[in-house]
VOMIBA-819443 format. One line per 3 residues: number of its first residue (from 1); for each residue x, y, z of C-alpha. Coordinates in Angstrom, 1 decimal, m for minus. Each point is the difference from the previous one (the first is absolute). Example, Ala and Ser with C-alpha at 12.3 -4.5 7.8 and 13.67 -1.06 7.14 Angstrom:
BEGIN
1) 12.3 m4.5 7.8 ~ 1.4 3.4 m0.7
END
This chain:
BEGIN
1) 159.9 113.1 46.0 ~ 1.6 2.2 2.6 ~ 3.2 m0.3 1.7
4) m2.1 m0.7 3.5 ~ m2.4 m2.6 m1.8 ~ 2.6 m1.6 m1.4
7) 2.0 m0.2 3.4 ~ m2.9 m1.0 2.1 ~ m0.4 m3.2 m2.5
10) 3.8 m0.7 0.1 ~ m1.1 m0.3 3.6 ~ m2.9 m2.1 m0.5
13) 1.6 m2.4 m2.2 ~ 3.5 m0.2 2.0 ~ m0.7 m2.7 2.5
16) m1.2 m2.3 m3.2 ~ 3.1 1.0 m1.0 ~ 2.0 m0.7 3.1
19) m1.8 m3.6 m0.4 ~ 1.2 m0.7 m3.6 ~ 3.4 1.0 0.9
22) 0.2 m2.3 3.2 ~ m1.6 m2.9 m2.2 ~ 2.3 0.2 m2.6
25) 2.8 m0.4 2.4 ~ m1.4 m3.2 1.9 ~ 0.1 m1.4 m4.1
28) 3.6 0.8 0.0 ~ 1.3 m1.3 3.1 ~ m2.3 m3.3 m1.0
31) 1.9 m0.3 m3.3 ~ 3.3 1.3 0.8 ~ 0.2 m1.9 3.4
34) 0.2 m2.9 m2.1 ~ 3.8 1.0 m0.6 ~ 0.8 1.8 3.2
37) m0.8 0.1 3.4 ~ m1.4 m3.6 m0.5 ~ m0.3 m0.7 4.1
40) m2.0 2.8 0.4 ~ m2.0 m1.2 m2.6 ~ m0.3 m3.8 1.1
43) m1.0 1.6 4.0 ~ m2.5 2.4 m1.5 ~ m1.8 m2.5 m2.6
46) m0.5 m2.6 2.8 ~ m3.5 2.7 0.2 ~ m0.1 2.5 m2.3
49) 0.6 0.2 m3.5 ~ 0.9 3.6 m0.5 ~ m0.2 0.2 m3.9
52) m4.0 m1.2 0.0 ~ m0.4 2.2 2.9 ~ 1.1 3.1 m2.3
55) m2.0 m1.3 m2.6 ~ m2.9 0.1 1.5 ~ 0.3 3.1 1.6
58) 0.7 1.2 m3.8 ~ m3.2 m1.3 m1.0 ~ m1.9 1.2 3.0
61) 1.4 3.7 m1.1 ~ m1.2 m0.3 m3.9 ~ m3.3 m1.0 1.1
64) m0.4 3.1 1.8 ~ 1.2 2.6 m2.1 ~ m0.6 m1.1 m3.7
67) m3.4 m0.5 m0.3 ~ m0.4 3.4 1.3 ~ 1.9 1.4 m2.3
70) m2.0 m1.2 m2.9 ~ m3.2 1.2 1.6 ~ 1.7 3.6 0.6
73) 0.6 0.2 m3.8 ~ m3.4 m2.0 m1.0 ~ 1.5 m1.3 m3.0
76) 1.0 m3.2 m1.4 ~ 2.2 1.3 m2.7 ~ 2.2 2.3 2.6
79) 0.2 m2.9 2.3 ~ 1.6 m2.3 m2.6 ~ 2.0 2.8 m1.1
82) 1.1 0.9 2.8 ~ 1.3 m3.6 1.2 ~ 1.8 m0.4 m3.4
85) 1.8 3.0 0.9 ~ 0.7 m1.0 3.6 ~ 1.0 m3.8 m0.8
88) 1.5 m0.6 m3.3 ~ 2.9 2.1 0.0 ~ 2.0 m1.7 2.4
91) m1.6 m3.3 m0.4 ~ 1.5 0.0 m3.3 ~ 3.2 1.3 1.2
94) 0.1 m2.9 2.5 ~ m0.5 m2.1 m3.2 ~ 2.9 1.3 m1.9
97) 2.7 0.0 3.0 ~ m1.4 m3.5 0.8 ~ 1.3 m0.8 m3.6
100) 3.2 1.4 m0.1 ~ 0.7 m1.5 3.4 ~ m1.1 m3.4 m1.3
103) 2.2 0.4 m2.9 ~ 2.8 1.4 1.8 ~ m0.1 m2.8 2.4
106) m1.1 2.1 3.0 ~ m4.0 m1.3 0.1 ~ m2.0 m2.8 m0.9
109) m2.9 0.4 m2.2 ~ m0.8 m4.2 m0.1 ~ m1.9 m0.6 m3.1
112) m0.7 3.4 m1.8 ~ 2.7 m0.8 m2.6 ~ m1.7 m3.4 m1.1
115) m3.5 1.5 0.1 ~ 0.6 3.7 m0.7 ~ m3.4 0.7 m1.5
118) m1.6 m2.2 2.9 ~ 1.8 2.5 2.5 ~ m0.7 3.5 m2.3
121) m3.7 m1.0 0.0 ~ m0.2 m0.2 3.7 ~ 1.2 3.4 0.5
124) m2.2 1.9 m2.1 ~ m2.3 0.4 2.8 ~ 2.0 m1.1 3.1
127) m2.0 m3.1 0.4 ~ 3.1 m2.0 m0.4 ~ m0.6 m2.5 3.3
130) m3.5 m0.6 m1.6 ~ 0.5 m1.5 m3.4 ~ 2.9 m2.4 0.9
133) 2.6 3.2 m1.0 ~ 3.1 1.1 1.6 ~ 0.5 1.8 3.1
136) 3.2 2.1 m0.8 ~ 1.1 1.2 2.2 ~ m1.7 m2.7 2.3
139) m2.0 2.9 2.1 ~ m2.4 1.5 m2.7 ~ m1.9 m3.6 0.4
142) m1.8 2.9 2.5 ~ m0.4 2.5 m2.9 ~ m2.4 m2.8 m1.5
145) m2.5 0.2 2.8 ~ m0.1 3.7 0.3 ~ m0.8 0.0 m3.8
148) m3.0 m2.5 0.7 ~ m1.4 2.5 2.5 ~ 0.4 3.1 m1.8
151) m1.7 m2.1 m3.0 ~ m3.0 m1.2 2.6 ~ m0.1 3.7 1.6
154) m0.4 1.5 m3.5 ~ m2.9 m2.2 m1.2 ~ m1.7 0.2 3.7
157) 0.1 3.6 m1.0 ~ m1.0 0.1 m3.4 ~ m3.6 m1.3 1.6
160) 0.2 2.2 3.1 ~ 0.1 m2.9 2.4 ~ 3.7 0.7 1.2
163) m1.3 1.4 3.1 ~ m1.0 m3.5 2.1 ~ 3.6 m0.7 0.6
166) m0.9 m1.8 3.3 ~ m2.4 m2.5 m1.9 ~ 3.2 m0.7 m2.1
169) 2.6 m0.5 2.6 ~ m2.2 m2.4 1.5 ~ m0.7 m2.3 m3.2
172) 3.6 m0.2 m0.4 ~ 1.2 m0.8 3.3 ~ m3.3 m2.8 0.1
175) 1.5 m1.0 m3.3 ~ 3.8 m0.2 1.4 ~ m1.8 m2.5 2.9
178) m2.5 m1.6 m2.3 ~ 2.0 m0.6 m3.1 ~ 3.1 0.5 0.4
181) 0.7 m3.6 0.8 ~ m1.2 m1.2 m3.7 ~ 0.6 2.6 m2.2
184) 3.0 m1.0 m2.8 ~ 2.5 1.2 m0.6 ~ 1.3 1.2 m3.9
187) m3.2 m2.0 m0.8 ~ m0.6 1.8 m3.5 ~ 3.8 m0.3 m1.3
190) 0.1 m3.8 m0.4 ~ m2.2 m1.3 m3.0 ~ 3.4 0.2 m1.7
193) 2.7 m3.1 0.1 ~ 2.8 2.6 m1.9 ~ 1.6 1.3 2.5
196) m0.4 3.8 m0.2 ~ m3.2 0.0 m3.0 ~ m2.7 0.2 3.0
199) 1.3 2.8 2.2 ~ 0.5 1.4 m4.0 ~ m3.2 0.1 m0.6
202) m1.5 0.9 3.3 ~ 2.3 3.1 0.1 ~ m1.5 1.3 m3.6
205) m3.5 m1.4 0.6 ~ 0.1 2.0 3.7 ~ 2.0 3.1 m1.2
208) m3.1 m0.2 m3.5 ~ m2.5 0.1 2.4 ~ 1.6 2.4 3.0
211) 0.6 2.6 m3.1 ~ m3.1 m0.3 m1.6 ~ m1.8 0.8 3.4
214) 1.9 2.9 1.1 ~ 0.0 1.6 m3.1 ~ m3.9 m0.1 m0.4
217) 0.2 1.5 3.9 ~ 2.3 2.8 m0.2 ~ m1.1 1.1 m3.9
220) m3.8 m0.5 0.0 ~ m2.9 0.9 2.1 ~ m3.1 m1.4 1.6
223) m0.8 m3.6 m0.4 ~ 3.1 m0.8 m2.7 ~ 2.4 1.9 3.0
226) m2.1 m2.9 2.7 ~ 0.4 m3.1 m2.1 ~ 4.0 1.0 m0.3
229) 0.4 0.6 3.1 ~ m1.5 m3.3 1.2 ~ 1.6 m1.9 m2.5
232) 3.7 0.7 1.2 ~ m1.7 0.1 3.2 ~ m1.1 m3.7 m0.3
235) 3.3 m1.3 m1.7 ~ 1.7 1.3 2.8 ~ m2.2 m1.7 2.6
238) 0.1 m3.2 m1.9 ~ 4.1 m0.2 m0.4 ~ 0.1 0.7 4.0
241) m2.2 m2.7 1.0 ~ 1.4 m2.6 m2.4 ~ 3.1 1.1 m1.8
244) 2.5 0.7 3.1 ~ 3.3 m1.0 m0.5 ~ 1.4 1.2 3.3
247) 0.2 0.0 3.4 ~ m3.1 m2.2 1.1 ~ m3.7 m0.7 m1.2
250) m2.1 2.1 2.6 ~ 2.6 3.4 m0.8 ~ m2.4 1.5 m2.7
253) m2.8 0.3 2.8 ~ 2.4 0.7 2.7 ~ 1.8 2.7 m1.7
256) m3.8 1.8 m1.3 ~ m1.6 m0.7 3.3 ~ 2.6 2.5 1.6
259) 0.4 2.2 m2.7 ~ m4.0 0.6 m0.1 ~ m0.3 m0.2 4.1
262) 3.0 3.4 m0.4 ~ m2.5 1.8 m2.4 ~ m2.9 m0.7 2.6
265) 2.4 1.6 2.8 ~ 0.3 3.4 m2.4 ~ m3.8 0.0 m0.2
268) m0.3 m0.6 3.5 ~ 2.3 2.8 1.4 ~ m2.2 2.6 m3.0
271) m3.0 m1.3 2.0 ~ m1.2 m1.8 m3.3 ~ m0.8 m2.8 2.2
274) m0.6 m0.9 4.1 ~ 3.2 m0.5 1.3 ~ m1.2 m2.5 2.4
277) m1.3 m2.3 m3.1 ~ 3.1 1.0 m1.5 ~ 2.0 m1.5 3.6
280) m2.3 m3.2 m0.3 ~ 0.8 m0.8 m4.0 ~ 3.7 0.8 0.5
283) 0.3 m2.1 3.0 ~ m2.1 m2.7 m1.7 ~ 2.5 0.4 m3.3
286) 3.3 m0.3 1.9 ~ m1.1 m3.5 2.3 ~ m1.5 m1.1 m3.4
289) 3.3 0.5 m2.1 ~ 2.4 m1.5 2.8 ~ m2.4 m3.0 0.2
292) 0.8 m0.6 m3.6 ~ 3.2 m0.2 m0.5 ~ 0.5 m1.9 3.6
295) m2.9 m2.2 m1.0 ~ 0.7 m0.3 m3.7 ~ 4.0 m0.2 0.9
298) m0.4 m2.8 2.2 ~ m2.0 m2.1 m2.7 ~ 3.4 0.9 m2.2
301) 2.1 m1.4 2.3 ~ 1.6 3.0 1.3 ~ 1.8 m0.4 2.6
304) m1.3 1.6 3.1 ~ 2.9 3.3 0.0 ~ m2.0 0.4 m3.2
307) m3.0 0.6 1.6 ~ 0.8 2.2 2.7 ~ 2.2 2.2 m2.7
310) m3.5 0.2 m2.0 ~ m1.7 1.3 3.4 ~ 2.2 2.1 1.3
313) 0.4 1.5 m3.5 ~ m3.7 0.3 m0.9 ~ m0.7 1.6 3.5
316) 3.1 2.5 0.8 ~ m0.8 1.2 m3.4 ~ m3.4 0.8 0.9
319) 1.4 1.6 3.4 ~ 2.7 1.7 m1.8 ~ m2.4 1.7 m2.1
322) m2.4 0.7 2.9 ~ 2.9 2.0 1.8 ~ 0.9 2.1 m3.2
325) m3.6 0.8 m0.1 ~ 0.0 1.0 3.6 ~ 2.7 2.3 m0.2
328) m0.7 1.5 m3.6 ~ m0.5 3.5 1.6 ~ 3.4 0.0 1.2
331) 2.7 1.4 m1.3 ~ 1.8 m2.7 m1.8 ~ 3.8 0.2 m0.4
334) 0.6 1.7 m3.4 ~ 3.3 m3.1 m0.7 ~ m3.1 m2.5 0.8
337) m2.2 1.1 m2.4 ~ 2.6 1.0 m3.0 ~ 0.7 m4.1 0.6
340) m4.0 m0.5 m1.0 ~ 0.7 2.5 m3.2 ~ 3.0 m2.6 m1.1
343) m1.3 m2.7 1.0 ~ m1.0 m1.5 m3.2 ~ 2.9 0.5 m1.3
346) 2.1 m2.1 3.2 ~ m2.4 m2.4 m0.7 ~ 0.4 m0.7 m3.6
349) 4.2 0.6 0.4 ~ 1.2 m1.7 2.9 ~ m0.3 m3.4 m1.6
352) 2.1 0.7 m2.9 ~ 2.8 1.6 2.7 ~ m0.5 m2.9 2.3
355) 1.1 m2.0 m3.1 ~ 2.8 1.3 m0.8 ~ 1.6 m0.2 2.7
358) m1.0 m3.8 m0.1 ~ 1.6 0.1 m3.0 ~ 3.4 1.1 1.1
361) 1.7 m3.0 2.1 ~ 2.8 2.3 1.2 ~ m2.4 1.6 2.4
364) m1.2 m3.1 1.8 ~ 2.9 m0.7 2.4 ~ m1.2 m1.1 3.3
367) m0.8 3.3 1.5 ~ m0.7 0.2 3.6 ~ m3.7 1.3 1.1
370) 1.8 3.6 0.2 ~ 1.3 m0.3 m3.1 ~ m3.1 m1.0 m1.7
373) m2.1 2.7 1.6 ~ 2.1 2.2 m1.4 ~ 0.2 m1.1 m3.3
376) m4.2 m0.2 0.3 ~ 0.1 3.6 0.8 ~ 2.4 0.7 m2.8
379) m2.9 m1.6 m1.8 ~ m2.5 1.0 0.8 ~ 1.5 3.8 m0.5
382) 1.1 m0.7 m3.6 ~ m4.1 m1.3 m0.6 ~ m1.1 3.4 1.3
385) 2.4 1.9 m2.1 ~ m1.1 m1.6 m3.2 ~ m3.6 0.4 1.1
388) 0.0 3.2 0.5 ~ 1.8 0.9 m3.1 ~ m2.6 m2.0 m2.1
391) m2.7 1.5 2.2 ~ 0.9 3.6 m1.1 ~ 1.5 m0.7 m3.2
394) m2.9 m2.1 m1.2 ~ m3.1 m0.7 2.2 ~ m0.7 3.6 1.3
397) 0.4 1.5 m3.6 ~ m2.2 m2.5 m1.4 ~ m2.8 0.3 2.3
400) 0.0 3.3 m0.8 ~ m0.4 m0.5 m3.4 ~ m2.5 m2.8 0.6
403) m1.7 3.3 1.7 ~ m0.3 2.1 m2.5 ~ m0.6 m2.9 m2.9
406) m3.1 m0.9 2.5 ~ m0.9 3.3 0.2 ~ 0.0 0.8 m3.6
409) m2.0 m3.7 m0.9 ~ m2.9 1.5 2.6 ~ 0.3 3.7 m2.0
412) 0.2 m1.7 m3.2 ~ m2.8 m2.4 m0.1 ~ m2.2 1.6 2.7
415) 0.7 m3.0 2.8 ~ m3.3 m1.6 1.3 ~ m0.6 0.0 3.4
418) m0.5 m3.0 2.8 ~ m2.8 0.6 2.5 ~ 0.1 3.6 m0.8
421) 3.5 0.0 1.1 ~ 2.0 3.0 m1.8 ~ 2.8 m0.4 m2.1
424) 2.2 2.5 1.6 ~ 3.3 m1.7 1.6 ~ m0.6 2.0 3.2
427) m4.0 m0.3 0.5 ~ m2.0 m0.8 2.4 ~ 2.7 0.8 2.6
430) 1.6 m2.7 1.5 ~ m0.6 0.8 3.4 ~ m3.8 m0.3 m0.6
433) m1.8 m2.8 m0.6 ~ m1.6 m1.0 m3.2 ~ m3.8 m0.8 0.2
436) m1.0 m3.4 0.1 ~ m3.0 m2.3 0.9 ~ 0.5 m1.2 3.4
439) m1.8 m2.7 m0.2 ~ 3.0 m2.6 m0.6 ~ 3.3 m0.2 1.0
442) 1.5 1.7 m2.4 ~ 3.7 0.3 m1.3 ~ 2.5 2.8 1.0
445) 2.8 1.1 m2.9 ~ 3.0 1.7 m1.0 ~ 3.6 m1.5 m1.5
448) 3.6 m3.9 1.1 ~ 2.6 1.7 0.5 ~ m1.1 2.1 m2.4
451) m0.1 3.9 m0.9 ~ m1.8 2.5 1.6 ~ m3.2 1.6 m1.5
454) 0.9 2.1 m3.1 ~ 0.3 4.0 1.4 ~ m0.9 1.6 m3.4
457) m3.5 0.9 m0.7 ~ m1.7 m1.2 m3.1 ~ m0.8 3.1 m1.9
460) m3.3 1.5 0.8 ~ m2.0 m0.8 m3.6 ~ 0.7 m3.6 1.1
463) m1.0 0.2 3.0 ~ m3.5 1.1 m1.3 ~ m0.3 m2.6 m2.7
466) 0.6 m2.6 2.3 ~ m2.7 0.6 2.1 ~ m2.2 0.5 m2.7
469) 0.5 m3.0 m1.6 ~ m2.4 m3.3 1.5 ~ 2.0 m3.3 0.7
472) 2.3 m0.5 m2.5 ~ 3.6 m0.6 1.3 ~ 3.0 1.2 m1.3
475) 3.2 1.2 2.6 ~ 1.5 m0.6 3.1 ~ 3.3 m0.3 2.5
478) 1.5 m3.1 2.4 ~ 2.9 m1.1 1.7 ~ 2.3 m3.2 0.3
481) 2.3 m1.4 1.9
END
């Protein structure tokens, strides 16, 4: 790719960028005004919880870009690879400094040293919050629904049907309204009186079942590569609508309703769809979602702060988002967007620092607000610093190397194609729009707070097999958050 295509999609992607950044920063000043700045904190929360808020908006942003970036590479296999590449790394680095802090008596970690197994099994495939598992630190309980969208996305694609995003936003958001009062919650981990056997079992039956699906998707082709993809597909599904173990039972319909209603906004501005049907569904998605939880939150007993946190939440994240897409052709700050390139990495660190300075009594003297705004900021400087030295010591050099592995699996094998999407990284363009049947209200995508779209081509003998070959699916490339 050329130095001027590759700056022109820097440009392009910087105001998703910008968004992840600011998002991941509302999550920190939700968790670490919990130790400082806590009157700022009790005015502000009277109306607006900030760390949902940035949730949101994080979800908002991985519906838009990831599903596009699977449909740019057109394979199942480079998809899956390239996620693994993207996530893992520091996810399990997260994992191992959760451990020493645990056991240096600078974190908690709860229950993974009674039910290590339990926990192990629940991070094989991030899915953690959804198999009674253990949310270490406490923020990748998120992680858990990105995974069960990337798992839906790839088996919607797998049978070319990935395309009527609109038709899925809605269903969810119905199913938020509809269901979301009934559904259980951790239904399918207590058959078991031992304490620990059930969640046991569920882990290795899930993680039997999740394995077995993705491997028939990304290694075989045609109707084998379908049936794998729609078995993890369907596990996922299943575990989201029964299986939560956290925050509330109407979040696994909430959280896909806006991820899917961000990949119909993508198709939307490639004029994959009418943007005044796309207006209509999005509007109709958003009062839909903040009905639920004020509805559903009332039946709970919430109290009513509760409620107008949920709404103001649900909808400044939907304006938030709605801005950032106004103003994507501007030129966005370059310190804003470098924030969206670490942002994963603030995200999945600022826990463990927040911690340890829990940990440390001799820094919790009664500080006046000055005081503790400047602590905050000393912070909030030291999250940063470690992010971005984990961000270019370890993300950035694995996603390169997820790259060129996902590259190599689409040389090797030949990657089948999607809808006669190519397997190159870079093709079709991504300032043009894919062809699509505008008939329904389709979906938009690209990556969470996730990476940007690979720049390396796919080498050309590839790029001719894959279009060759009929349906089979094999590669493709996401984001998180």
């Amino acid at each position: 790719m050329s130095e001027t295509a590759a700056t022109n999609r820097e440009r392009r992607l910087a105001w998703l960028d910008a968004l992840r950044g600011f998002a991941a920063l509302c999550v920190v000043f939700d968790h670490g005004s919990t130790l400082l700045l806590l009157p700022a904190r009790s005015f502000l929360y009277h109306w607006f919880n900030l760390g949902q808020y940035g949730v949101f908006v994080f979800f908002l942003v991985s519906g838009y870009i990831v599903p596009a970036s699977l449909e740019r590479k057109g394979s199942v296999r480079g998809f899956w690879i390239s996620r693994g590449f993207r996530l893992y790394p520091m996810f399990l680095i997260v994992l191992l400094l959760s451990a020493v802090a645990y056991e240096t008596g600078h974190g908690t970690v709860a229950n993974a040293g009674a039910h290590p197994l339990t926990a192990a099994l629940g991070w094989v495939f991030m899915l953690q919050n959804l198999v009674a598992g253990l949310n270490v630190p406490v923020v990748i309980w998120t992680l858990s629904y990105e995974m069960v969208f990337y798992l839906l996305l790839a088996a919607l694609f797998s049978w070319g049907i990935h395309r009527r995003s609109g038709w899925y936003a809605t269903a969810f958001a119905v199913g938020a309204v509809a269901l979301g009062g009934v559904l259980p919650m951790a239904a399918l981990g207590r058959w078991s009186d031992s304490p620990g056997h059930g969640p046991l079992v569920l882990n290795a039956v899930t993680d039997a079942l999740v394995l077995a699906g993705l491997a028939l998707a990304v290694l075989s082709r045609s109707w084998p590569a379908k049936a794998g993809a729609s078995l993890a597909g369907l596990v996922a599904l299943v575990l989201v609508t029964v299986n939560q173990t956290y925050p509330y039972p109407w979040a696994g319909c909430v959280i896909l309703g806006l991820m899917f209603t961000g990949t119909m906004i993508y198709r939307a501005e490639k004029e994959q769809v009418g943007r005044r049907l796309t207006v209509i569904v999005t509007v109709g998605v958003f009062a839909l979602l903040t009905l639920a939880g004020v509805w559903h939150g009332a039946q709970r007993h919430e109290d009513h702060t509760w409620q107008v946190q949920w709404a103001t939440s649900v909808l400044l994240a939907g304006v938030t988002f709605g801005i950032g897409l106004a103003i994507r052709h501007w030129r966005i700050p370059r310190w804003c967007a470098w924030l969206g390139m670490i942002s994963y990495s603030v995200y999945l660190l600022h826990p463990l620092v927040f911690d340890f300075y829990r940990s440390v009594p001799a820094l919790h003297r009664k500080h006046t607000m000055p005081d503790q705004a400047l602590f905050f900021a000393g912070l909030l400087a030291v999250i940063i610093a470690l992010s971005a030295l984990t961000y270019y010591l370890v993300e950035k050099p694995m996603q390169r190397l997820g790259r060129r592995v996902a590259a190599w699996a689409g040389y090797a094998t030949g990657a089948a194609s999607g809808e006669g999407a190519s397997a190159r990284d870079d093709a079709p363009p991504a300032d043009k729009a894919l062809p699509t049947d505008k008939a329904l209200p389709t979906d938009k995508a690209l990556p969470t707070t996730d990476e940007a779209p690979p720049a390396d081509k796919a080498p050309p003998a590839a790029a001719s097999r894959s279009a060759s070959s009929s349906t089979a699916v094999a590669g493709g490339s996401g984001g998180s958050p």
